[in-house]
MARVO-424358 format. One record per residue: residue number from 1; residue in one letter; y negated, z negated, x of N, C-alpha, C in turn. Coordinates in pm, whole numbers, plus 50000, padded with zeros to 5 digits. Each point is the difference from the previous one (the first is absolute). Layout:
N
atom zami->NUM kepa->a n.py->Y n.pz->Z n.px->X ca.py->Y ca.pz->Z ca.px->X c.py->Y c.pz->Z c.px->X
...
# end
This chain:
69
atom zami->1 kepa->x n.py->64134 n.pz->64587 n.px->38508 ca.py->50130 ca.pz->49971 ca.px->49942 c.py->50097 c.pz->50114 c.px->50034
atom zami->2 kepa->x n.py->50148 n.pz->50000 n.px->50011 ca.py->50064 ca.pz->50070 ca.px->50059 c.py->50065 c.pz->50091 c.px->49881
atom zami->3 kepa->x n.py->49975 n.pz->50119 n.px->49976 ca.py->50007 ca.pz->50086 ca.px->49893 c.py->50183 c.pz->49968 c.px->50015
atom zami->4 kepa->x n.py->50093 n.pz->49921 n.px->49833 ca.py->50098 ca.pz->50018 ca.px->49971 c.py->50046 c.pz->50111 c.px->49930
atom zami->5 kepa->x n.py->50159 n.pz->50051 n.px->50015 ca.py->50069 ca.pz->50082 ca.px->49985 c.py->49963 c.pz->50002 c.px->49830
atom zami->6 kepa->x n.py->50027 n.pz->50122 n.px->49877 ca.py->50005 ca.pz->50023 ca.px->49888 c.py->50092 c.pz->49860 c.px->49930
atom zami->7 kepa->x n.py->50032 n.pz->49950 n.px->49947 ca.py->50083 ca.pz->49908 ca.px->49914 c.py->50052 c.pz->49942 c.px->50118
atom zami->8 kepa->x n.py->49926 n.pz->49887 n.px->50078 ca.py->50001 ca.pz->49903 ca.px->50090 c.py->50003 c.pz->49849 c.px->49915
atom zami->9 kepa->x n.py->49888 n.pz->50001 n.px->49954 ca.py->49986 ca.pz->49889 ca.px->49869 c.py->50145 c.pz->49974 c.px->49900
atom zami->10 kepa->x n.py->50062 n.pz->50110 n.px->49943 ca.py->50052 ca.pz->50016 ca.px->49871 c.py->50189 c.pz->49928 c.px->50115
atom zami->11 kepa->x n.py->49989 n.pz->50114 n.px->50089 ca.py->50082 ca.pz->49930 ca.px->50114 c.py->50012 c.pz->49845 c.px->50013
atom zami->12 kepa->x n.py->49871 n.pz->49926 n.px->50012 ca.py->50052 ca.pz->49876 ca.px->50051 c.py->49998 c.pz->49892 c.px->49910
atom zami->13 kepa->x n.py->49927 n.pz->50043 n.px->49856 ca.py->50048 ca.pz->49932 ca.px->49877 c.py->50125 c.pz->49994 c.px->49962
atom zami->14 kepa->x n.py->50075 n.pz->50142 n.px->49977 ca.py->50093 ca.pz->49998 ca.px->49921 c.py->50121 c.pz->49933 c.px->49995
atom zami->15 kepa->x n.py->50019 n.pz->49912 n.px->50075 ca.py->50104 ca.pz->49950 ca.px->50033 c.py->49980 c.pz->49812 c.px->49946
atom zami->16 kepa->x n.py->49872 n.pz->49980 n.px->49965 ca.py->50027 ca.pz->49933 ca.px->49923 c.py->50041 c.pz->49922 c.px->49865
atom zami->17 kepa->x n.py->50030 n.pz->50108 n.px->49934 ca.py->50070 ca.pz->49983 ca.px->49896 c.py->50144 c.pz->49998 c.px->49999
atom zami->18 kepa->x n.py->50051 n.pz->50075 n.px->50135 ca.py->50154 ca.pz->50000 ca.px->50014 c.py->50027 c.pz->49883 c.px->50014
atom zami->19 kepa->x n.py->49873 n.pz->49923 n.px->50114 ca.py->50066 ca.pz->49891 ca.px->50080 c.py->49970 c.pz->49896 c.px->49886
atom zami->20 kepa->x n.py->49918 n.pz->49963 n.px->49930 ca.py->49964 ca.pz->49885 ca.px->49915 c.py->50123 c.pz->50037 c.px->49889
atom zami->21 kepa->x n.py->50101 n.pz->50107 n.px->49939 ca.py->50146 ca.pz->50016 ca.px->49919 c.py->50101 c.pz->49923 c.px->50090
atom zami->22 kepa->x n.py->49983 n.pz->50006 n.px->50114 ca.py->50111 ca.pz->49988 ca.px->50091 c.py->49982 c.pz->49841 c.px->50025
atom zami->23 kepa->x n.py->49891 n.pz->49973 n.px->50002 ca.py->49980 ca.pz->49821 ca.px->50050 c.py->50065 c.pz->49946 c.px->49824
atom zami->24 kepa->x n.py->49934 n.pz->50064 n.px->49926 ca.py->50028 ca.pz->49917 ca.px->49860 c.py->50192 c.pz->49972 c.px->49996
atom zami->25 kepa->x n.py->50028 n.pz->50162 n.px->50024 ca.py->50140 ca.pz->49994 ca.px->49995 c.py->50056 c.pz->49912 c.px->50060
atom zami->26 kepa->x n.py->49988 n.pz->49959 n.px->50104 ca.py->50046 ca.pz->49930 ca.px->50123 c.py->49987 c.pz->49861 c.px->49955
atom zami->27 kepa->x n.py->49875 n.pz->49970 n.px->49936 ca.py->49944 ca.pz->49838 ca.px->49957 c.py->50158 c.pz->50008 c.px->49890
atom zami->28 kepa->x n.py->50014 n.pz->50072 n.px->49882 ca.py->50060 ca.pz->50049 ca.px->49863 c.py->50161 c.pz->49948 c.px->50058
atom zami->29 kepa->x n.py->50062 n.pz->50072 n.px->50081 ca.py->50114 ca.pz->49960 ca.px->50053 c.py->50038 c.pz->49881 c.px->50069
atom zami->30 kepa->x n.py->49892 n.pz->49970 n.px->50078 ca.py->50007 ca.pz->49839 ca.px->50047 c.py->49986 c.pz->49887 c.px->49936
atom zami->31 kepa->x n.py->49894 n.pz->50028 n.px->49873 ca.py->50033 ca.pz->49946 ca.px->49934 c.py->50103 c.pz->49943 c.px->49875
atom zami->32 kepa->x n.py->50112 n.pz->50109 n.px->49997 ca.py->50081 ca.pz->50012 ca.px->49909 c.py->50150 c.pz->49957 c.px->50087
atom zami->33 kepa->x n.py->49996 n.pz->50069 n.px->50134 ca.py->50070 ca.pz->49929 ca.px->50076 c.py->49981 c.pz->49821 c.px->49997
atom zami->34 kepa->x n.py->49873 n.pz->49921 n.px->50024 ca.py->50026 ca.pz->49888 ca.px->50038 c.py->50056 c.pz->49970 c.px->49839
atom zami->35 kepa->x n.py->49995 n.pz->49992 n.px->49930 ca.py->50026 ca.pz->50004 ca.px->49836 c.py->50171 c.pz->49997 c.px->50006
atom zami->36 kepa->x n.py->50062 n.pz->50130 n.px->50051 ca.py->50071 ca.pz->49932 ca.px->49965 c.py->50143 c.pz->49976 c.px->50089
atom zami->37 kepa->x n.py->49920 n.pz->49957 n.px->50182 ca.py->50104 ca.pz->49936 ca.px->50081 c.py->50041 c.pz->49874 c.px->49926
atom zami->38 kepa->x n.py->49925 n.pz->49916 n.px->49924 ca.py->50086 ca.pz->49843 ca.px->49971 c.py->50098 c.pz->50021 c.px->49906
atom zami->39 kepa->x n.py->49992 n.pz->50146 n.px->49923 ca.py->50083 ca.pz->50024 ca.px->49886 c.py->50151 c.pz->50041 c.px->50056
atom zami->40 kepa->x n.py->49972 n.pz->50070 n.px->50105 ca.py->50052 ca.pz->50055 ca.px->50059 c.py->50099 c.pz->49881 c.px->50068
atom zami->41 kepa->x n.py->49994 n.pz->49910 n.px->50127 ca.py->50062 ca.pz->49886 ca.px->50009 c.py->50042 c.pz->49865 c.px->49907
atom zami->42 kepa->x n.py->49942 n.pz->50011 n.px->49843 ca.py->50072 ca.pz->49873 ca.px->49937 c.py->50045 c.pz->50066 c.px->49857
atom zami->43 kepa->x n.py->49970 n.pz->50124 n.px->49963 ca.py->50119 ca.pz->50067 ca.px->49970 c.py->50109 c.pz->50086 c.px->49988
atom zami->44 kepa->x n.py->49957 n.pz->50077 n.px->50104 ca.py->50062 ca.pz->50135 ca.px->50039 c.py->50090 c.pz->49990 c.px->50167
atom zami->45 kepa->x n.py->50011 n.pz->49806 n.px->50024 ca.py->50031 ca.pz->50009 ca.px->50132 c.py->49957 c.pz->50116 c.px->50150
atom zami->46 kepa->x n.py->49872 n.pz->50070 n.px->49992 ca.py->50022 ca.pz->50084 ca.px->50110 c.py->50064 c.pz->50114 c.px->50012
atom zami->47 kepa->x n.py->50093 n.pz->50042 n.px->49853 ca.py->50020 ca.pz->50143 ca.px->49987 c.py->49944 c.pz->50105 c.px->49958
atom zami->48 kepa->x n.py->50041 n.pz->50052 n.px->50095 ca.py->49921 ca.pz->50179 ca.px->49959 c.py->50045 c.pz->50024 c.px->49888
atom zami->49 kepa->x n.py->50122 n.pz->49981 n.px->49947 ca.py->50053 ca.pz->50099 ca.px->49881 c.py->49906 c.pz->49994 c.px->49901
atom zami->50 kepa->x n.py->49939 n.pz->49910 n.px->49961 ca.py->49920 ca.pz->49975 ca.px->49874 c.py->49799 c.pz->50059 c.px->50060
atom zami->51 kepa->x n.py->50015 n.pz->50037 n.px->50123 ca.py->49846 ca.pz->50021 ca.px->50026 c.py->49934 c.pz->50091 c.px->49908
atom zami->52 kepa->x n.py->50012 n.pz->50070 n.px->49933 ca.py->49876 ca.pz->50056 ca.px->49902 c.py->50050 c.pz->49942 c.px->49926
atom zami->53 kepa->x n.py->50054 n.pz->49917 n.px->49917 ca.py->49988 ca.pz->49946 ca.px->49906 c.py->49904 c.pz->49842 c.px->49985
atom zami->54 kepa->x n.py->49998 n.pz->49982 n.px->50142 ca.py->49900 ca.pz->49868 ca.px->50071 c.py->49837 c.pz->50067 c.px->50013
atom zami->55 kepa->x n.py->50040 n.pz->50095 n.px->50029 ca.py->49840 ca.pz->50073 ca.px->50015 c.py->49949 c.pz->50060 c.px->49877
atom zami->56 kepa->x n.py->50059 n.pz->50040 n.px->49853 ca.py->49994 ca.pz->50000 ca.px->49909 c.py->49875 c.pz->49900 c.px->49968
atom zami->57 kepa->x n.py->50054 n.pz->49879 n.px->49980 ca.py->49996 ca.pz->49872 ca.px->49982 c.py->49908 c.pz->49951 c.px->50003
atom zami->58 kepa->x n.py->49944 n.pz->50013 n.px->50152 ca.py->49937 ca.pz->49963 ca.px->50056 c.py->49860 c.pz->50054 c.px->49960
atom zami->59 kepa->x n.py->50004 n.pz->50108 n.px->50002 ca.py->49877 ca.pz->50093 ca.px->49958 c.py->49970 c.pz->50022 c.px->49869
atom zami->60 kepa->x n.py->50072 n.pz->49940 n.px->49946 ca.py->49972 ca.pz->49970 ca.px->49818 c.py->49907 c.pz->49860 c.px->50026
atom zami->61 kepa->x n.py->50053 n.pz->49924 n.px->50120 ca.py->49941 ca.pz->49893 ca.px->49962 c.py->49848 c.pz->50003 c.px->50099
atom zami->62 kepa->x n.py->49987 n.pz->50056 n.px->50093 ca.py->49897 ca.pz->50058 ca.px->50033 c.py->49930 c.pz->50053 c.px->49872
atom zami->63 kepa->x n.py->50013 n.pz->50111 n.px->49988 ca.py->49892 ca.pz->50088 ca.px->49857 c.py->49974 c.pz->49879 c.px->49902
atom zami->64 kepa->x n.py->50114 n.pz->49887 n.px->49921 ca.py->49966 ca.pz->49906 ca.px->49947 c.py->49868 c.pz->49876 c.px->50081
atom zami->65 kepa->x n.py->50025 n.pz->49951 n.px->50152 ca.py->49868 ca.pz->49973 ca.px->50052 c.py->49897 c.pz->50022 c.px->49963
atom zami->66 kepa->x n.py->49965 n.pz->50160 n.px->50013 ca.py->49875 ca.pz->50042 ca.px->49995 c.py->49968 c.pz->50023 c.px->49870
atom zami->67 kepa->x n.py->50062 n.pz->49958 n.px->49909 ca.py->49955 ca.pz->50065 ca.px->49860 c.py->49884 c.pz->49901 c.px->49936
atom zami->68 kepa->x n.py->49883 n.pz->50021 n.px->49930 ca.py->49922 ca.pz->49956 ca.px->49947 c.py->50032 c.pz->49915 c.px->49875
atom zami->69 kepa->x n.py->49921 n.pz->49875 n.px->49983 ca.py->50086 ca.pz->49926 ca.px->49906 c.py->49904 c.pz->50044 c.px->49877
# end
């Protein structure tokens, strides 16, 4: 076997915990995005002015989704 460097192992783990925060995040926003493009076109016509107040919204109603009955 080919003798590895000191913290070779610890090296090629560690990065999975960044990357499995970063996928969740990514799932977290896409999902809150598709949430709330329809809100976004039938009542906010497509304006920005009101965008965090659509994404607000949206992610209340996300966290409401997932909540346990």
């Amino acid at each position: 076997m080919i003798d590895q460097e000191f913290g070779y192992e610890e090296e090629k783990l560690s990065g999975g915990a960044v990357y499995e925060l970063g996928v969740n995040t990514s799932k977290h926003h896409k999902a809150i995005g598709r949430i709330a493009e329809p809100m976004m076109q039938k009542h906010w016509h497509d304006k920005v002015t009101n965008l965090h107040r659509i994404y607000r919204v949206a992610e209340y109603l996300y966290k409401r989704q997932r909540r346990t009955r």
